[in-house]
N, C-alpha and C positions, 0 to 999 in steps of 0.2 A: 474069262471072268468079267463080269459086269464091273461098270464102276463103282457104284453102290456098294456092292460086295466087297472090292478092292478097297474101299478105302475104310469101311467096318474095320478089315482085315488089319487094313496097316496100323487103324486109331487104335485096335484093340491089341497091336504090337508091341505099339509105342508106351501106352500105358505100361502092361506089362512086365516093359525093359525098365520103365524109370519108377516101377514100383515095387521093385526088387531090391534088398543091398545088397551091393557088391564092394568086394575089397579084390581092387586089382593084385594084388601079390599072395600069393600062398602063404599064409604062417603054417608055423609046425604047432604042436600039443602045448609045448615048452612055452613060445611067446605066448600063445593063447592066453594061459595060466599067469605069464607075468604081468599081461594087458590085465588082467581078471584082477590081480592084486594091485596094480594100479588104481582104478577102480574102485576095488573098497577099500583102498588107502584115501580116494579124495572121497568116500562115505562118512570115513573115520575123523577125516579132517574138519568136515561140512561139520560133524556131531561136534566136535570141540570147537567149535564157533567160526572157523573161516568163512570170510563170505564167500557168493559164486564168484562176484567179480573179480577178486583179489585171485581166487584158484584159476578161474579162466584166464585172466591175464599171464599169469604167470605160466601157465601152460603154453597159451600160443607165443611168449617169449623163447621158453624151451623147444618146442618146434620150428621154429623160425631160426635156433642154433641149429638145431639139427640138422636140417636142410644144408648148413655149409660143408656137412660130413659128407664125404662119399657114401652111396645107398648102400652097397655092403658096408658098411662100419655101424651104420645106423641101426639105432632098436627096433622096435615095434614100429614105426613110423616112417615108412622108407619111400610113401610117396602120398598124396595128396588125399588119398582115399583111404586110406591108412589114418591120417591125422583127422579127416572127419569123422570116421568112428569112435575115436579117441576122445575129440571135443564133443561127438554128440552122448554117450554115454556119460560123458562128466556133466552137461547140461543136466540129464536125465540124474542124474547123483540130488541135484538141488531141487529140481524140479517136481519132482515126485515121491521125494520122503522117502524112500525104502531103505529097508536096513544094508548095512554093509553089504552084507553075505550075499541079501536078493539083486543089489548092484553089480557083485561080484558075477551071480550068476545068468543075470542079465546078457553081460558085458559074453559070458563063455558063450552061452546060446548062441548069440550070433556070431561069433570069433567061429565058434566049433565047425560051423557049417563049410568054411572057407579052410579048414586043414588041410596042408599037403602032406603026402604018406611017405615019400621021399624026396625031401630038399635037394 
């Protein structure tokens, strides 16, 4: 292979891999769904007036306990790619107005994709 070609190859790899989301751990249907009510619980929140930053801090508080749990003990949140899905959907909560339900379903769309069939 030419160099030229090779390194298309590789740029157009790289892209890609980092233009994909990935959630390193499998969830099942069950967390999906509880992530998803998370979710439009801080919709629900946002509408009765919390601010983001009040809910984003208090989130990455609660993540930051989490972390001292063992990964099996832990919810939805059991490693670092996990927790960015989590903070970035609750951005996207404030960010973009949508209703509860379209956060809610936001939030499955892309949880859905990354289900394991047997835990």
């Amino acid at each position: 292979m030419k160099p030229a070609a090779w390194e298309l190859l590789s740029g157009a790899a790289l892209l890609l891999a980092t233009a994909m989301p990935v959630i390193a751990s499998g969830h099942t249907s069950a967390e999906c769904r509880e992530g998803g009510e998370f979710i439009r619980n801080a919709a629900i929140s946002r509408d009765n007036g919390l601010p983001k930053d009040a809910f984003l801090n208090h989130l990455i508080a609660d993540l930051s306990m989490i972390r001292s749990l063992p990964e099996e003990l832990r919810w939805f949140a059991r490693d670092e790619i996990d927790e960015s899905l989590l903070v970035r959907h609750a951005e996207r909560v404030y960010d973009y107005r949508m209703s509860a339900r379209d956060n809610e379903a936001a939030f499955l769309a892309e949880c859905g994709r990354y289900v394991v069939q047997n835990p």
